[in-house]
Backbone as numpy.savetxt, mean C-alpha at the origin, in Angstrom:
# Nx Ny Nz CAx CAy CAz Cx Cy Cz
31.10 4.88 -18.07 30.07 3.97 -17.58 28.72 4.62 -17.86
27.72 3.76 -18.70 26.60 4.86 -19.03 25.56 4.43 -17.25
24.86 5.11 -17.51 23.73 5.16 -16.60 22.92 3.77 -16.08
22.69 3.02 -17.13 22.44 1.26 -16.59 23.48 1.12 -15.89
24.17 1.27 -16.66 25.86 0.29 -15.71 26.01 0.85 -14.48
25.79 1.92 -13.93 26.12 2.94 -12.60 24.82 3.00 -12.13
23.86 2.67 -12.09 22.67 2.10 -11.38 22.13 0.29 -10.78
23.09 -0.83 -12.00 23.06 -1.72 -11.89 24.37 -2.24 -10.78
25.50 -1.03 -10.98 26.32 -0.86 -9.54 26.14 -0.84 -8.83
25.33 0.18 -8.34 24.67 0.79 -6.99 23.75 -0.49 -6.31
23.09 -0.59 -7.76 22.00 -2.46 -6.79 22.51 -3.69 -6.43
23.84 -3.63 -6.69 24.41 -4.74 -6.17 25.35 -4.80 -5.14
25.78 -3.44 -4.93 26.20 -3.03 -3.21 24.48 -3.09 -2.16
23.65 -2.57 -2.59 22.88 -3.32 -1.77 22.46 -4.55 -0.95
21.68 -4.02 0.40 21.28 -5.29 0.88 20.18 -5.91 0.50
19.74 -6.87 0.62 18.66 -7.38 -0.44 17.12 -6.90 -0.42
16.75 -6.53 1.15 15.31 -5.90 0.93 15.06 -4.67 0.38
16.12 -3.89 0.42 16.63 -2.06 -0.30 16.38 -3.01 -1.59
16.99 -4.44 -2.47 16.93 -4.43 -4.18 15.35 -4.68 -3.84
14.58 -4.63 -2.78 13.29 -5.62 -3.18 12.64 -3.97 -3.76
12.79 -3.10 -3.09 12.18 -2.10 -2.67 12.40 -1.38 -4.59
13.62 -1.23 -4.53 14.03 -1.06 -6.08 13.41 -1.37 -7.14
13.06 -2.90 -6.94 12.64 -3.88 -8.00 10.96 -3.58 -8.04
10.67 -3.41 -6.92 9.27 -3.00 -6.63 8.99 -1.29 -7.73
9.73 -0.52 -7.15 9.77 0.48 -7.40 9.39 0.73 -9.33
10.41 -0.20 -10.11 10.95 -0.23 -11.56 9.15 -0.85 -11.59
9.01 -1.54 -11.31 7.47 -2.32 -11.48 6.52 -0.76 -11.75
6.53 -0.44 -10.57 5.35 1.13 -10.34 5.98 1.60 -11.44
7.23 2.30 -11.87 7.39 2.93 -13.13 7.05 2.31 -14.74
6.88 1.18 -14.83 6.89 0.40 -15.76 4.87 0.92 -15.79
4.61 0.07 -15.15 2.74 0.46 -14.70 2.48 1.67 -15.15
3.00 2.76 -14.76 3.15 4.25 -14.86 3.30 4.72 -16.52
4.44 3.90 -17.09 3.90 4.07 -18.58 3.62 3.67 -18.84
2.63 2.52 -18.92 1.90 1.85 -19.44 0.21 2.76 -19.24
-0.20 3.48 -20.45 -2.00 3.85 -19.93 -2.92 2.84 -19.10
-3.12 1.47 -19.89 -4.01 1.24 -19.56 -4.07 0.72 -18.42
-2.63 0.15 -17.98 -2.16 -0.40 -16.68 -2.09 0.26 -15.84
-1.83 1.77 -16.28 -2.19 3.08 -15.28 -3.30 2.84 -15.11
-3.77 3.03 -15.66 -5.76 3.22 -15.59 -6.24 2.47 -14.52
-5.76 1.24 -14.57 -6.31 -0.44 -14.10 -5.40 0.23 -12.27
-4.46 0.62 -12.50 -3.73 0.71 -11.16 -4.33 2.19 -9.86
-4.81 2.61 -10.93 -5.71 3.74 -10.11 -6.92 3.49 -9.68
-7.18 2.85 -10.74 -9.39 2.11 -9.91 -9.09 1.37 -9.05
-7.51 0.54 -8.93 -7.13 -0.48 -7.76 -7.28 0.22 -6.57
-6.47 1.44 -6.76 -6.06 2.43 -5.41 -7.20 2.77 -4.86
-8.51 3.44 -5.71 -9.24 4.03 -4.99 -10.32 2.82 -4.80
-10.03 1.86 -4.90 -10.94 0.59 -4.29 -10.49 0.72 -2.92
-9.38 0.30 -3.45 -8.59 -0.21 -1.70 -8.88 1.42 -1.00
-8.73 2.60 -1.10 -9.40 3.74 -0.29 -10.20 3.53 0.29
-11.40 3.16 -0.98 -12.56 3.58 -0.60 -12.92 2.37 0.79
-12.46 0.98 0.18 -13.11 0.29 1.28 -11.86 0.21 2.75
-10.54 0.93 2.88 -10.18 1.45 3.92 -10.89 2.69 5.03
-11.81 3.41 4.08 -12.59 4.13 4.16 -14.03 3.94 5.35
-14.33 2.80 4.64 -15.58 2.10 5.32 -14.77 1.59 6.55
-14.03 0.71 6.29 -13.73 0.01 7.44 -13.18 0.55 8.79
-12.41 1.87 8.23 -12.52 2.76 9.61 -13.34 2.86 10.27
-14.72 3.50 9.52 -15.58 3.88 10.16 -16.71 2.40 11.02
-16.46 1.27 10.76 -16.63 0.61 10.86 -15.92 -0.14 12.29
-14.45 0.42 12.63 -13.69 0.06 13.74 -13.90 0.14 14.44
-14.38 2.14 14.36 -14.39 3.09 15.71 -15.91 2.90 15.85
-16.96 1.95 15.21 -18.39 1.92 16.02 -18.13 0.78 16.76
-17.10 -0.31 16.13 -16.87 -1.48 16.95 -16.19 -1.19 18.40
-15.17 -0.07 18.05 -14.40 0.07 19.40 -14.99 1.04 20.44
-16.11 1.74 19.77 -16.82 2.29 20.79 -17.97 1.40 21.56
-19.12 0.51 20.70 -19.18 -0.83 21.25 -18.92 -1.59 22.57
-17.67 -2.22 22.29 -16.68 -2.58 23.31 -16.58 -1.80 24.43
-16.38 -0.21 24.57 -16.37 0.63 25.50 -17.93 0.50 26.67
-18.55 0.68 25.18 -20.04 0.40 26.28 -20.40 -0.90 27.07
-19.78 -2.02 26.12 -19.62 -3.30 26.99 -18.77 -3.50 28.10
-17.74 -2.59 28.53 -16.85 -2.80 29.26 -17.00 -1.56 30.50
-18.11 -0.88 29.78 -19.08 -0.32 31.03 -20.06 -0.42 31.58
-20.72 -1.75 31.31 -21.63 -2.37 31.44 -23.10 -1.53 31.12
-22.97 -1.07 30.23 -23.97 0.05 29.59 -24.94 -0.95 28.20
-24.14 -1.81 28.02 -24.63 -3.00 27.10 -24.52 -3.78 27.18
-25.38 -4.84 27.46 -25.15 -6.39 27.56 -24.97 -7.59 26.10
-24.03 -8.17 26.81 -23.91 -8.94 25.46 -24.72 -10.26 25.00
């Protein structure tokens, strides 16, 4: 049995969100050799960072905020 065949085994004893995870997975490797799709998939990542980034900092002024409103230290 070569190596497709004993991997295409294994994914079909699976339950179906484990093949999603798989199928997902073959995607990222496919991307991965691909350069330019690499390329394109890394400026994605550090977008989504960067503006996870902001928006933290953005939470904890909101949720500190709230604190002062709920100490009546600020009126709304």
């Amino acid at each position: 049995m070569t190596m497709i065949e004993q991997t295409i085994a294994k994914i079909r004893c699976m339950p179906e969100p484990l093949v999603q995870e798989v199928h997902d997975f073959v995607d990222f490797l496919l991307t991965r050799s691909d350069d330019a799709r690499w390329q394109m998939w890394q400026q994605f990542a550090e977008a989504v960072e960067l503006a996870e980034a902001d928006m933290q900092g953005y939470l904890q002024s909101l949720e500190a905020y709230e604190e002062q409103l709920a100490r009546g230290e600020v009126r709304w």
